[in-house]
Short mmCIF file of the C-alpha atoms (twelve columns), coordinates in Angstrom:
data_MODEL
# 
_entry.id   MODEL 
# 
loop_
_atom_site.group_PDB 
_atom_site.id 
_atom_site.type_symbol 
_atom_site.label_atom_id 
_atom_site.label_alt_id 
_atom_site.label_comp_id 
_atom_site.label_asym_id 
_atom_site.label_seq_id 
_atom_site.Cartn_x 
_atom_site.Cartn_y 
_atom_site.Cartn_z 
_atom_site.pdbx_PDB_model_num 
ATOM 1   C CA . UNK A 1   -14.569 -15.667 -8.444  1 
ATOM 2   C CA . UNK A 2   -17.437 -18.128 -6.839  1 
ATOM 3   C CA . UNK A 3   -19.824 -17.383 -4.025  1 
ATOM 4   C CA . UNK A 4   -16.731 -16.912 -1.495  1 
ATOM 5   C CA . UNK A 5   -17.449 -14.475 1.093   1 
ATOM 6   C CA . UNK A 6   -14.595 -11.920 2.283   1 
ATOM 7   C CA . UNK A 7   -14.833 -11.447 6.285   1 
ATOM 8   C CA . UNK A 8   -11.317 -9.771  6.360   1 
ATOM 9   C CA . UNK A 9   -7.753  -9.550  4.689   1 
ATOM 10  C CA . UNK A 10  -7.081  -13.356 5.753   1 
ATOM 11  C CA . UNK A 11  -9.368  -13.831 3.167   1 
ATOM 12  C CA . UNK A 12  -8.452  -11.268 0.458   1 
ATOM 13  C CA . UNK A 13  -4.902  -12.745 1.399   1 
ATOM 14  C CA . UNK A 14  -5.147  -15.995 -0.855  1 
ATOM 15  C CA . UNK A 15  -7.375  -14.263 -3.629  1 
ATOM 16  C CA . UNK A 16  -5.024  -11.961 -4.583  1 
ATOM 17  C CA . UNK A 17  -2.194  -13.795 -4.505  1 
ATOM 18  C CA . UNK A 18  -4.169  -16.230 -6.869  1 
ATOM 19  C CA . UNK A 19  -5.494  -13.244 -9.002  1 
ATOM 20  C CA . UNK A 20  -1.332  -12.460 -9.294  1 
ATOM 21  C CA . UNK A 21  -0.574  -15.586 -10.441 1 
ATOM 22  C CA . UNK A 22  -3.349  -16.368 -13.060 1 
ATOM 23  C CA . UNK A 23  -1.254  -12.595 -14.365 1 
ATOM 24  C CA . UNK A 24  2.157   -14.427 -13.842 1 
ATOM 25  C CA . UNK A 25  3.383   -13.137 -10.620 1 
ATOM 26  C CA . UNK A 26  3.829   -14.898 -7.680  1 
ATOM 27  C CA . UNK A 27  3.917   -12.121 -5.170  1 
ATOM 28  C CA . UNK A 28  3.014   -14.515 -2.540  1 
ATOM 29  C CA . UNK A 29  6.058   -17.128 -3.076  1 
ATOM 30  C CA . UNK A 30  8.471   -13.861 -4.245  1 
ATOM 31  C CA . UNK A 31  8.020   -12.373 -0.505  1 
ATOM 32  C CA . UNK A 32  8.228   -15.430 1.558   1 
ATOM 33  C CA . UNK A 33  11.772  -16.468 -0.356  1 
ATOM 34  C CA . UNK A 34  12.583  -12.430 0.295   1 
ATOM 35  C CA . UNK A 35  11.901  -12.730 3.993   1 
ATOM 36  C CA . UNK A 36  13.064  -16.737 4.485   1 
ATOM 37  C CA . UNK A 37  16.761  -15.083 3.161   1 
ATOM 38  C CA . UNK A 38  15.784  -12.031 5.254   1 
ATOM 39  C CA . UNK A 39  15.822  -14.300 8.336   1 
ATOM 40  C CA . UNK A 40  18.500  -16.568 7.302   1 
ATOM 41  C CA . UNK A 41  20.342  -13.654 7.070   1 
ATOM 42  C CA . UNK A 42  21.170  -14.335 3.239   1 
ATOM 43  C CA . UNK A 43  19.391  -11.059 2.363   1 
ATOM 44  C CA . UNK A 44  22.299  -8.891  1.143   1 
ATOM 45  C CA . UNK A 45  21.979  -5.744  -1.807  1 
ATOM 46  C CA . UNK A 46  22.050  -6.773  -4.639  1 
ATOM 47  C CA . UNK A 47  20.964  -10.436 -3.701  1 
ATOM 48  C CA . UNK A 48  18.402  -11.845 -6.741  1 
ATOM 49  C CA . UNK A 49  15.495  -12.181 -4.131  1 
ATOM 50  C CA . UNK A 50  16.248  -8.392  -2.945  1 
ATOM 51  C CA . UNK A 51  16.478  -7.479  -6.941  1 
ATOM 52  C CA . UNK A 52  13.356  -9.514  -7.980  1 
ATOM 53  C CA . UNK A 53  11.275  -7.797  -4.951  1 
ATOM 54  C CA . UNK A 54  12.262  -4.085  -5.815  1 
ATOM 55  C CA . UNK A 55  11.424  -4.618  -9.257  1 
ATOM 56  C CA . UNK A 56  7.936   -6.243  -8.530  1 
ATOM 57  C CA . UNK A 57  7.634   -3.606  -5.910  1 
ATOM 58  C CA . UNK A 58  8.232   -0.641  -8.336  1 
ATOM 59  C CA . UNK A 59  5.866   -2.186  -11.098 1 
ATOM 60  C CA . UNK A 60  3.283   -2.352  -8.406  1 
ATOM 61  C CA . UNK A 61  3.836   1.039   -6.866  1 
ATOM 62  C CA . UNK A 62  3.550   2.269   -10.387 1 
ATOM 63  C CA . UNK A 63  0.516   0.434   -10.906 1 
ATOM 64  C CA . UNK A 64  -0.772  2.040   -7.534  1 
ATOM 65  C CA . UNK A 65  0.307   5.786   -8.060  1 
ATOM 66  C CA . UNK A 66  -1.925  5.100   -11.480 1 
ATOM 67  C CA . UNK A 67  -4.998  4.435   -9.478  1 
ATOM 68  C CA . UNK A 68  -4.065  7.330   -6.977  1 
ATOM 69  C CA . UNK A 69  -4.527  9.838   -10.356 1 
ATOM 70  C CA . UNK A 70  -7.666  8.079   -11.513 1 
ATOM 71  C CA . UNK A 71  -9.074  8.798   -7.984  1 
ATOM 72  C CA . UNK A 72  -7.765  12.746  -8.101  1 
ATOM 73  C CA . UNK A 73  -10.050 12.555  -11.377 1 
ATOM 74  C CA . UNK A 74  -12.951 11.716  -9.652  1 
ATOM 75  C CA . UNK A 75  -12.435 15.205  -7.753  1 
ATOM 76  C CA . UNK A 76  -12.569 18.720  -9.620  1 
ATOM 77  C CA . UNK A 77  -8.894  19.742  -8.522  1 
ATOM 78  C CA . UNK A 78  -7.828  21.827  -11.341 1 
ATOM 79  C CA . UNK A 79  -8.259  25.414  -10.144 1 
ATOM 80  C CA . UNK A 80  -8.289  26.814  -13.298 1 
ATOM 81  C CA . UNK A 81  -11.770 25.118  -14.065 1 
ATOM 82  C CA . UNK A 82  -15.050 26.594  -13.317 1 
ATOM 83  C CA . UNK A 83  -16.050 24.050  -10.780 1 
ATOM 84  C CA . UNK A 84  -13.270 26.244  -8.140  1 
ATOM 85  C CA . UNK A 85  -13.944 29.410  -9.691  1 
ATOM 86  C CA . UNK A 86  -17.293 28.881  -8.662  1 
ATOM 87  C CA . UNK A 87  -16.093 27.435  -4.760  1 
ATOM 88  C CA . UNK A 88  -16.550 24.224  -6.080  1 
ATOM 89  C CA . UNK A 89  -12.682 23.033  -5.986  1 
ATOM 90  C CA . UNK A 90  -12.586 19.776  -4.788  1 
ATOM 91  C CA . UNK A 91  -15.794 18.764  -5.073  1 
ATOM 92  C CA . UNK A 92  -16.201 14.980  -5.525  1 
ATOM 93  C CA . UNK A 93  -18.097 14.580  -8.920  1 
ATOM 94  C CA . UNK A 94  -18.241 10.607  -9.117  1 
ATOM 95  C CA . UNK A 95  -18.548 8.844   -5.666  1 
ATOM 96  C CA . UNK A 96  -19.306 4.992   -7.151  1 
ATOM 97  C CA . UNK A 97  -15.933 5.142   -9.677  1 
ATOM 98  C CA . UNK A 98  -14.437 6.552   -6.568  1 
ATOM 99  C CA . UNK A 99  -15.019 3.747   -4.554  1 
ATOM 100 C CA . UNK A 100 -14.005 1.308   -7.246  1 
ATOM 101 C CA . UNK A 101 -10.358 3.289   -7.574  1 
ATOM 102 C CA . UNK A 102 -10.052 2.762   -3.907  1 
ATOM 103 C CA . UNK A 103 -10.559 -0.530  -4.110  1 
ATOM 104 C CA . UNK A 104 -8.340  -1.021  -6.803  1 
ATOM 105 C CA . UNK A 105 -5.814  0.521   -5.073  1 
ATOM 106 C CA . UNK A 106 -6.121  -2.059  -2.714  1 
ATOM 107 C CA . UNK A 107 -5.284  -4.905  -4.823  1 
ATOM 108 C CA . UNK A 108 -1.858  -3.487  -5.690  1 
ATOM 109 C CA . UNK A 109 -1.066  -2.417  -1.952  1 
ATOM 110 C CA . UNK A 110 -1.808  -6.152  -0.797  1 
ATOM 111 C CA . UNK A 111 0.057   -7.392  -3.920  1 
ATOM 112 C CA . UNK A 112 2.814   -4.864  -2.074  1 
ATOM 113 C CA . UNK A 113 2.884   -6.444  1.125   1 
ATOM 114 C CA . UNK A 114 2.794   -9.702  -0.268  1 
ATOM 115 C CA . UNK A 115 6.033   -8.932  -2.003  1 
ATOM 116 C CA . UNK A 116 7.211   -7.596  0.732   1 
ATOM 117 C CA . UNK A 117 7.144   -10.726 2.948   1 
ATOM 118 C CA . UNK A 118 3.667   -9.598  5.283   1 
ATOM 119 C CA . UNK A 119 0.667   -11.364 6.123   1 
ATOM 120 C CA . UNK A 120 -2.550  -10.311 7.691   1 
ATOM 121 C CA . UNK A 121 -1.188  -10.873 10.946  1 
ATOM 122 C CA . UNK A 122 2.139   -8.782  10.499  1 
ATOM 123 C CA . UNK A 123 -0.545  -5.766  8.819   1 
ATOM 124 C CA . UNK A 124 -2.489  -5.714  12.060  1 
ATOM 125 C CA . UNK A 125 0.651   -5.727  14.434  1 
ATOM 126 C CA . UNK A 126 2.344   -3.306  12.770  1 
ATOM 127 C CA . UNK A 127 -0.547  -0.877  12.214  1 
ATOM 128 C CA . UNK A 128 -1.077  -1.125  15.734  1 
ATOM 129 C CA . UNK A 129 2.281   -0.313  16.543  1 
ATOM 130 C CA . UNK A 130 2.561   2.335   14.018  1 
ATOM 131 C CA . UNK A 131 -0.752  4.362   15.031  1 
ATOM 132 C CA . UNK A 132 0.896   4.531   18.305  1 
ATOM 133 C CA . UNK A 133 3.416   6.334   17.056  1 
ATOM 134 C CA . UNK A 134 1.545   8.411   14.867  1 
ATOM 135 C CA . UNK A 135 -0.827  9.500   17.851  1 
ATOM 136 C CA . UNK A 136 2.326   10.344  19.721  1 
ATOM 137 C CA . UNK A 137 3.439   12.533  16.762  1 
ATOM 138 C CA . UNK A 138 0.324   14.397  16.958  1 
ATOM 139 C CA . UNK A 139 0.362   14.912  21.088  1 
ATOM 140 C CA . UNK A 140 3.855   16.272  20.248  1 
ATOM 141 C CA . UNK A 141 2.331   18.929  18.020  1 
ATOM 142 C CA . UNK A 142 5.458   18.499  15.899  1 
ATOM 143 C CA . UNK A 143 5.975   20.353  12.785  1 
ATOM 144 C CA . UNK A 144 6.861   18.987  9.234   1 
ATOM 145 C CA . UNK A 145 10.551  20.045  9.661   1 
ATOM 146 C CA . UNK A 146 10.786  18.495  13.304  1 
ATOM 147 C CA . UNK A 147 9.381   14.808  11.021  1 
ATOM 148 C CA . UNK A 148 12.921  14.072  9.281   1 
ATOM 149 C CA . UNK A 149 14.415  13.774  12.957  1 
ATOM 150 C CA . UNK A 150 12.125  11.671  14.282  1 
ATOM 151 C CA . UNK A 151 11.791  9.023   11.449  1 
ATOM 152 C CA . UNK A 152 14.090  6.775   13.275  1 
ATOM 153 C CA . UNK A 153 11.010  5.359   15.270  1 
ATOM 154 C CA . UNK A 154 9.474   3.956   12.284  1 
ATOM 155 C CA . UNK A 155 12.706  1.263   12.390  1 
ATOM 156 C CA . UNK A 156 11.804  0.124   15.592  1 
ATOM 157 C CA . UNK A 157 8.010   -1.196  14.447  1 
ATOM 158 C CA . UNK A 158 7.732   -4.607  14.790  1 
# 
């Protein structure tokens, strides 16, 4: 990468999507076909652009739930270990590699939302309509078993 400077996720956006492609994926052009026969309403199960996406999606999510363990390591979680014998469960042991596994986790979850059709714009709106939902949740006080009824809202997020 050059002297580029990143301001926000309009301009990690382009970079990843190139950093896909020099790998051989084009997560970019594989989620604007999905959602172009999304809105064309060509988008049917089992349809190759609905096929192609899952298993891109899956390969990243794996790739993801990889970087989610690397960043548990960074912790001392085992509680058979000294570190929580002695209180000290939990205790993050390697800040700077833990930074770098969050960031690494976000090049696979905006390879995920490239696959997935979104751009910058659609990540803002619809974190902004999902945190009002999610502050709702929590004025509700609802409980874990009360979440499976209520997970119809998350359908109407747009």
């Amino acid at each position: 990468m050059s002297d580029e400077t990143i301001k926000g996720l309009e301009d990690i956006w382009p970079l990843q999507a190139a950093l896909n492609e020099r790998a051989g994926f084009d997560t970019a052009g594989l989620g604007k076909a999905l959602a172009a026969a999304e809105k064309a309403g060509q988008l049917a199960p089992g349809s190759p652009e609905a096929l192609a996406a899952g298993k891109a999606v899956k390969n990243y999510l794996d790739a993801l739930g990889s970087e989610l363990h690397e960043l548990q390591d960074c912790l001392c979680w085992k509680h058979w270990y000294r570190e929580a014998k002695e209180g000290r469960q939990y205790e993050l042991r390697d800040l700077q590699n833990a930074r770098v596994e969050a960031i690494d986790m976000l090049f696979f979850w905006v390879s995920i939302c490239q696959l997935l059709g979104l751009e910058p714009q659609d990540v803002y709106r619809l974190y902004q309509a999902k945190l009002g939902i999610n502050h709702r949740r929590q004025d509700e006080n609802r409980t874990q078993q009360e979440h499976s009824g209520h997970e119809h809202e998350n359908r109407n997020v747009q």
